[in-house]
C-alpha positions as CSV (number, residue, x, y, z in Angstrom):
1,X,42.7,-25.7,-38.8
2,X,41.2,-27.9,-36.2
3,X,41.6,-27.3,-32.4
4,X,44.0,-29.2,-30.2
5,X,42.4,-31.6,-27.8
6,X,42.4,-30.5,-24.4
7,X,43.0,-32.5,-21.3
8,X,41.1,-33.7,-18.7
9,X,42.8,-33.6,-15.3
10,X,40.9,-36.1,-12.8
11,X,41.9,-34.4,-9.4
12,X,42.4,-31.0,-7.7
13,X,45.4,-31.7,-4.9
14,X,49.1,-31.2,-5.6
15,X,49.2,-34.3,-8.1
16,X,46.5,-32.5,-10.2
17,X,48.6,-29.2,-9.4
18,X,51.8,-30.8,-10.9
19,X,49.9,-32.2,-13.9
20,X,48.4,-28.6,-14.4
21,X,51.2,-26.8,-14.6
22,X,53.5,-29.4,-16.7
23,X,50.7,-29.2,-19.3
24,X,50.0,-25.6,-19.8
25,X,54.0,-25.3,-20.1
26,X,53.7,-27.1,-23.1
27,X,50.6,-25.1,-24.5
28,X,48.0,-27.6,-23.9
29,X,44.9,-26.6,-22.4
30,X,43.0,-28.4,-19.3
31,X,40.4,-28.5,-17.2
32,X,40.0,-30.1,-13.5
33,X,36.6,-32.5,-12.5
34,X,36.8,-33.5,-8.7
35,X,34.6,-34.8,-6.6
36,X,36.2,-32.7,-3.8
37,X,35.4,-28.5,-4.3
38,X,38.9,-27.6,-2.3
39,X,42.1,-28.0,-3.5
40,X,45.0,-26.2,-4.0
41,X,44.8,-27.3,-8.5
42,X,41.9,-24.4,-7.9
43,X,44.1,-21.6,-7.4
44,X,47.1,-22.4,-10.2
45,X,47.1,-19.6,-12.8
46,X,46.5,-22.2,-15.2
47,X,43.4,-23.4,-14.5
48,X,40.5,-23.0,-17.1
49,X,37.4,-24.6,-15.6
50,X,36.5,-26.7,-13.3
51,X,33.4,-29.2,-12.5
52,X,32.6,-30.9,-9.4
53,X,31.5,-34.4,-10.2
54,X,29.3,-36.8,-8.0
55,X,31.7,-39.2,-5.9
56,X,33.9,-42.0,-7.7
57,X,32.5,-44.9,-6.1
58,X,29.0,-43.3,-7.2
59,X,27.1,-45.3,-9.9
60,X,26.4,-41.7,-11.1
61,X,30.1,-40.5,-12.2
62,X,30.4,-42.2,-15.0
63,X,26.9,-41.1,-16.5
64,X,27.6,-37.5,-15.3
65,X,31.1,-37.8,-16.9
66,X,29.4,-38.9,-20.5
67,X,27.3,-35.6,-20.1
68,X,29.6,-33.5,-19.4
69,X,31.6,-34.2,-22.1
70,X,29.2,-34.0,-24.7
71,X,28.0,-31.3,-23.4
72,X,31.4,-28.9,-23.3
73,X,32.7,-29.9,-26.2
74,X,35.1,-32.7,-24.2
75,X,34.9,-35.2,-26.4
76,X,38.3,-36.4,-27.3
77,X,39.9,-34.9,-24.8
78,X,43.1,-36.7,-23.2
79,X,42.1,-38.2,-20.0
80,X,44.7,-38.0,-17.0
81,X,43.3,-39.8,-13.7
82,X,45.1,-39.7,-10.3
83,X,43.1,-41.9,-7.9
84,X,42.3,-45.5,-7.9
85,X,38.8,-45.3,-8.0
86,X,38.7,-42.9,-11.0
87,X,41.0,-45.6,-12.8
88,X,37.6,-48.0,-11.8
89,X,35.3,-46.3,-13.7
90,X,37.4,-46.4,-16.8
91,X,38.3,-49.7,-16.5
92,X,34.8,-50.8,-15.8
93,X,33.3,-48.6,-19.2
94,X,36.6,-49.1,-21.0
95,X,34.5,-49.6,-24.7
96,X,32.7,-46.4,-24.0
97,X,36.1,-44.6,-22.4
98,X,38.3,-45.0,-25.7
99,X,35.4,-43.8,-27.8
100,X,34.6,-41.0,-26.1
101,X,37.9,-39.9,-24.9
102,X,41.4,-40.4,-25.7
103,X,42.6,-42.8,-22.8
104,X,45.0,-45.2,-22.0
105,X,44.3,-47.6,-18.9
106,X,43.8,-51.0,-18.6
107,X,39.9,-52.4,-18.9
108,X,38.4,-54.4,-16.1
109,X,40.0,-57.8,-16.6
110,X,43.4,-56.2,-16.5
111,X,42.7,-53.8,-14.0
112,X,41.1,-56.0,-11.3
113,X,45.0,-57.1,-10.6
114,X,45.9,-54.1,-9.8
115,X,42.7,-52.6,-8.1
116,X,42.4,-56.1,-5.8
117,X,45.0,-56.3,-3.7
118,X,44.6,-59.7,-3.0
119,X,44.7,-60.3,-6.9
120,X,47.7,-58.2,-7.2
121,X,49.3,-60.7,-4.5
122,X,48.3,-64.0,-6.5
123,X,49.4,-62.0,-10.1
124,X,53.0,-61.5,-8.9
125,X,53.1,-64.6,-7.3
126,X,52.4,-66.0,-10.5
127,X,55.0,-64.2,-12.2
128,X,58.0,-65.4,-9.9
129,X,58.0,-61.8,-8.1
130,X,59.1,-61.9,-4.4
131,X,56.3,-60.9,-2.0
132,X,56.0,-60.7,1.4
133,X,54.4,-64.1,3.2
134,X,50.5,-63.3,3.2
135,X,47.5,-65.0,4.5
136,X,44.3,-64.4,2.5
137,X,40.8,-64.6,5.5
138,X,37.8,-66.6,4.1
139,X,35.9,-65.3,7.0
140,X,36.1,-63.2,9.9
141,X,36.9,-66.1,12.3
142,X,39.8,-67.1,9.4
143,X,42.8,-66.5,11.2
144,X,46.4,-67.2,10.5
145,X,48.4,-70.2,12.6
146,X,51.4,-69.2,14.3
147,X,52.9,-72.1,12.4
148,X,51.2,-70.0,9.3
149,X,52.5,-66.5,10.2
150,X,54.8,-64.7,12.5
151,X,54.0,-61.9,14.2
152,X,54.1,-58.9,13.9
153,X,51.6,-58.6,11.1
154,X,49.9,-55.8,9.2
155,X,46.6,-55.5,8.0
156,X,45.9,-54.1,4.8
157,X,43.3,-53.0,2.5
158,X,42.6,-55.4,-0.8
159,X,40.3,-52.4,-1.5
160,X,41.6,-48.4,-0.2
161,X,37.6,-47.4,0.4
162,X,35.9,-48.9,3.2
163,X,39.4,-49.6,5.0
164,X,40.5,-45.8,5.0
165,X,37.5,-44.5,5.9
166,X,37.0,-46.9,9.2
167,X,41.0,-46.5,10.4
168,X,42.2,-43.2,8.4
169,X,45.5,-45.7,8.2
170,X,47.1,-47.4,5.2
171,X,47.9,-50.5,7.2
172,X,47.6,-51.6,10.8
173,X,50.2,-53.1,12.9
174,X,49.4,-56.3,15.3
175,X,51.1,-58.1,17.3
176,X,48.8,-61.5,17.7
177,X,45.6,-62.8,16.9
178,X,43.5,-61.6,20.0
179,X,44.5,-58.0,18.5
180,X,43.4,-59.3,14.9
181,X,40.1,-60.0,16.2
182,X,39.5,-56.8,18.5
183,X,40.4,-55.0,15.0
184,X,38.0,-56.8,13.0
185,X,35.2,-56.7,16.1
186,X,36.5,-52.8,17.0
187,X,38.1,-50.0,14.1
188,X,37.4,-52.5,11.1
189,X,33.9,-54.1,12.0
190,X,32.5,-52.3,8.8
191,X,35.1,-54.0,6.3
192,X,34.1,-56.9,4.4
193,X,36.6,-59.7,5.5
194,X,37.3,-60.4,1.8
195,X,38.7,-56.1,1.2
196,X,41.5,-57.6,3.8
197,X,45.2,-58.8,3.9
198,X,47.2,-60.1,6.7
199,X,50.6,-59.3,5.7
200,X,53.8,-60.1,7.0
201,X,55.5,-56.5,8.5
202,X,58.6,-56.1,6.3
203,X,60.7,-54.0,8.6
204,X,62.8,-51.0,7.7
205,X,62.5,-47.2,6.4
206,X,63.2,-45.1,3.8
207,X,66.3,-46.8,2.3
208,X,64.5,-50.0,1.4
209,X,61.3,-48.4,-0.1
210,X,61.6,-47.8,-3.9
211,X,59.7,-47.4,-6.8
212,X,59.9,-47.9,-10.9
213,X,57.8,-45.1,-12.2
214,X,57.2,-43.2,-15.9
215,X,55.5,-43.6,-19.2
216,X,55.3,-47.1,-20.6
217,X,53.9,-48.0,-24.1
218,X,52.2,-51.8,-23.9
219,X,54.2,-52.2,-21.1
220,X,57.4,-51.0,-23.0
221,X,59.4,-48.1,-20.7
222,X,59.5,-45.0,-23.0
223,X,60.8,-42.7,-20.5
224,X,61.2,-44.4,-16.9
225,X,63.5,-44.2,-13.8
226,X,63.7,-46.0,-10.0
227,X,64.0,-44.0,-7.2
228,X,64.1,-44.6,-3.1
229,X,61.1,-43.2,-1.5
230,X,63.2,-41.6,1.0
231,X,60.4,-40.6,3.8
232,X,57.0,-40.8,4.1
233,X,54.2,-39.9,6.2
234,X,53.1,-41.6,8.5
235,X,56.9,-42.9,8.5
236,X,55.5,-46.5,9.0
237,X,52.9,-47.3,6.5
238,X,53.3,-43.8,4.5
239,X,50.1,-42.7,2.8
240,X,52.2,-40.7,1.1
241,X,55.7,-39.6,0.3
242,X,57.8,-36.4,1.5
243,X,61.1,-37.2,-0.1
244,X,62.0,-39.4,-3.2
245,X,65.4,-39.4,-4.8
246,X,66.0,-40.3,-8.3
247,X,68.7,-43.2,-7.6
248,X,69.2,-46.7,-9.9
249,X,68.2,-50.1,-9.0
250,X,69.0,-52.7,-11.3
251,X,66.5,-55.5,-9.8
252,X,64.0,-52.7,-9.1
253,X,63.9,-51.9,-12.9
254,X,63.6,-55.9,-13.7
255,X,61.1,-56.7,-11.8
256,X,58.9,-53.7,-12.5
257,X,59.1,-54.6,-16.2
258,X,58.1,-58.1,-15.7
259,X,54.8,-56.9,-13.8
260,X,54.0,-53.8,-16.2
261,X,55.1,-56.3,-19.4
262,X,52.4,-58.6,-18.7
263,X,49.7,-55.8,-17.7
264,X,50.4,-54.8,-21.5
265,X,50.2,-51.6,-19.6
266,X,49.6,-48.3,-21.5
267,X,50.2,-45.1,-19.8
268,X,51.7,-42.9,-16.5
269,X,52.8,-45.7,-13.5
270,X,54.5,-46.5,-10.8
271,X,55.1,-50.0,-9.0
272,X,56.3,-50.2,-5.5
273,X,58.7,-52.0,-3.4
274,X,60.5,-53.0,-0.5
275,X,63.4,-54.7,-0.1
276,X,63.3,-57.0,3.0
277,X,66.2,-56.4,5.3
278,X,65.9,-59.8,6.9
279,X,67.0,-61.9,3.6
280,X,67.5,-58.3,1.7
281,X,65.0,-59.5,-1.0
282,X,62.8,-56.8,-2.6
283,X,59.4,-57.5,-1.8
284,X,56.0,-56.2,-4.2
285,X,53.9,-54.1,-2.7
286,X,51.6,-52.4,-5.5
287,X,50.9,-51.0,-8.8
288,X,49.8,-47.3,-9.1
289,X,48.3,-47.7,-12.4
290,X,48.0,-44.0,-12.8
291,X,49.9,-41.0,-12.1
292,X,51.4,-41.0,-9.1
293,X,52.1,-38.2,-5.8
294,X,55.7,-36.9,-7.0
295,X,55.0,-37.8,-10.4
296,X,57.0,-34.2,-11.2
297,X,60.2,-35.4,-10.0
298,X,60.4,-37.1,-13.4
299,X,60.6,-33.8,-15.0
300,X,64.2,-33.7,-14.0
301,X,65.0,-37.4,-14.7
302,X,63.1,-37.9,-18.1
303,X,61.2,-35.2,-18.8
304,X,57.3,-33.9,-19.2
305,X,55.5,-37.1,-18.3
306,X,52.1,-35.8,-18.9
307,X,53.2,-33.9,-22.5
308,X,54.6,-37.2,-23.4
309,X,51.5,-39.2,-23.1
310,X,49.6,-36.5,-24.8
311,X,51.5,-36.3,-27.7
312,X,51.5,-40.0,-27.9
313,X,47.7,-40.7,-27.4
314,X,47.1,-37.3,-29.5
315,X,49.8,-37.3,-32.6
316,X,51.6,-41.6,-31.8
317,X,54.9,-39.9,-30.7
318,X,57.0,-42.2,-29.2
319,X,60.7,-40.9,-28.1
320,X,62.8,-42.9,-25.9
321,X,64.3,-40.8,-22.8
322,X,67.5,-42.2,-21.0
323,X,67.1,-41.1,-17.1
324,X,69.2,-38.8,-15.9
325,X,69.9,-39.7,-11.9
326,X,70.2,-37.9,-9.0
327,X,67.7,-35.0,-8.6
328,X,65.4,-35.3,-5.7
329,X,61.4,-34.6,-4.7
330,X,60.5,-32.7,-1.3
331,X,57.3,-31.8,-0.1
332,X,58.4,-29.5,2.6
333,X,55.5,-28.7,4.3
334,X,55.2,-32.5,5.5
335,X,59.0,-33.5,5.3
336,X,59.7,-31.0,8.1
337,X,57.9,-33.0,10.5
338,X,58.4,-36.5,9.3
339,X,62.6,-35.5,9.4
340,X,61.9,-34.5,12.8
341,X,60.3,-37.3,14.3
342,X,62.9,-39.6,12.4
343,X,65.6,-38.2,13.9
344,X,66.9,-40.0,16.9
345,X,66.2,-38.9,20.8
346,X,69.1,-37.1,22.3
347,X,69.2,-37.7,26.1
């Protein structure tokens, strides 16, 4: 009888951890490849093996990656990414990535709408999705009239690399132009003008930040759910969340399916949103088209995420999961603080 396939986890933090120990519940071997050698994936019980790749941006993963897999007997495996720039590669080799591996993604001319930010803007513009009013810079001396935009504005990344590396920040707060340029002459001088957003700041916290998140077949939900991204850290622009609640939004749901629809998108995602408290639209923010940081809340909603793409990239099983609402997702050791600087001063 011929072995099972295994799975390839792409990651060794706690999204790799969740992935790890959701798999080998349901008897499927893995192993981890990170670029990083510390994370706390290493010390699960599960754990097989693991292989420290060059970086993702490196032109070297993706040959490295082909070895590797030819060499241990990979070949075939599942593929389960968690980072954007793993998602990259794929979609960038897509050809060679479905014939060497069992994958689902999107290739490169899909993909660039999700990876670009600024694409992402235009592609849910161009589906009739509510976003919030953005000014794309031609040039570093490109700024937006006050006519244009009203302060305050953010600036974010249309690419995560360079931008988190110079400001460690998923978005920066300004409050007029002369603060613009001191950014782009000061923290972000490294950035290429065209990895950059000026955004208008929708205000608000953790009640108006949600998410549509699961296992979509050609951007069919299989097993899917919404749920309010609570709190996040930082609190302002989180880089990641501390507590998500499985609740139901009607017009998160729609609009999600719109934008996953026409991605045709295969696989583990979540698209996020906020909704706008000063005409209470919900605003697009982004597509994570991979798996996600509390990705095992669904567990308790829908069910084994990961086991369900496996079986349906390994054996075609499709089964259609109703959500079941209300369970919730804490990551203590960073909720603690966030709750505590949320709550308000006492004089």
């Amino acid at each position: 009888m011929p072995q099972k396939p295994g799975v390839i986890i792409l990651g060794n933090e706690y999204q790799a951890l969740g992935l790890l120990r959701q798999l080998s519940a349901a008897g499927i071997k893995c192993v981890l490849i990170d670029q990083d050698s510390y994370g706390p994936a290493l010390f699960s019980r599960f754990r097989t093996q693991f292989h420290r790749s060059p970086a993702y941006q490196s032109d070297d993963f993706w040959p490295w990656l082909s070895n590797l897999a030819n060499a241990n007997g990979y070949a075939g495996w599942v593929v389960v990414p968690t980072d954007d720039e793993q998602m990259r590669q794929f979609a960038e080799h897509f050809a060679e990535a479905q014939s060497l591996f069992r994958y689902a993604g999107l290739p490169w001319e899909r993909y660039q709408h999700v990876y670009n930010k600024r694409l992402a803007h235009v592609f849910a513009t161009d589906l009739g999705i509510p976003v919030a009013k953005t000014f794309i810079p031609k040039s570093r001396s490109d700024l937006p009239t006050r006519e244009e935009m009203e302060f305050p504005l953010i600036i974010k990344p249309a690419f995560k690399r360079e931008f988190s590396k110079c400001s460690k920040k998923k978005a920066i707060l300004t409050r007029s132009l002369e603060e613009i340029q001191g950014l782009l002459n000061g923290t972000l001088h490294r950035v290429p003008i065209d990895h950059l957003i000026y955004q208008q700041l929708i205000p608000g916290g953790g009640g108006n930040q949600w998410s549509y998140c699961g296992f979509f077949v050609e951007g069919v939900p299989i097993a899917a759910f919404t749920a309010c991204r609570r709190r996040q850290k930082p609190p302002d622009f989180g880089r990641a969340s501390t507590y998500v609640l499985a609740s139901y939004d009607e017009e998160v749901e729609r609009y999600s399916r719109m934008v996953l629809a026409a991605l045709k998108y295969t696989g583990l995602a979540e698209v996020e949103w906020k909704r706008d408290p000063k005409d209470a639209r919900l605003k697009f923010l982004e597509v994570n088209a991979r798996c996600w940081g509390w990705h095992t809340l669904a567990s308790r909603v829908v069910g084994n995420l990961p086991a369900m793409l496996y079986d349906y990239l390994v054996n075609g099983t499709i089964q259609k999961i109703e959500p079941r609402y209300g369970p919730k997702w804490v990551k203590w050791i960073t909720d603690v603080p966030v709750s505590y600087t949320c709550w308000p001063a006492v004089s």
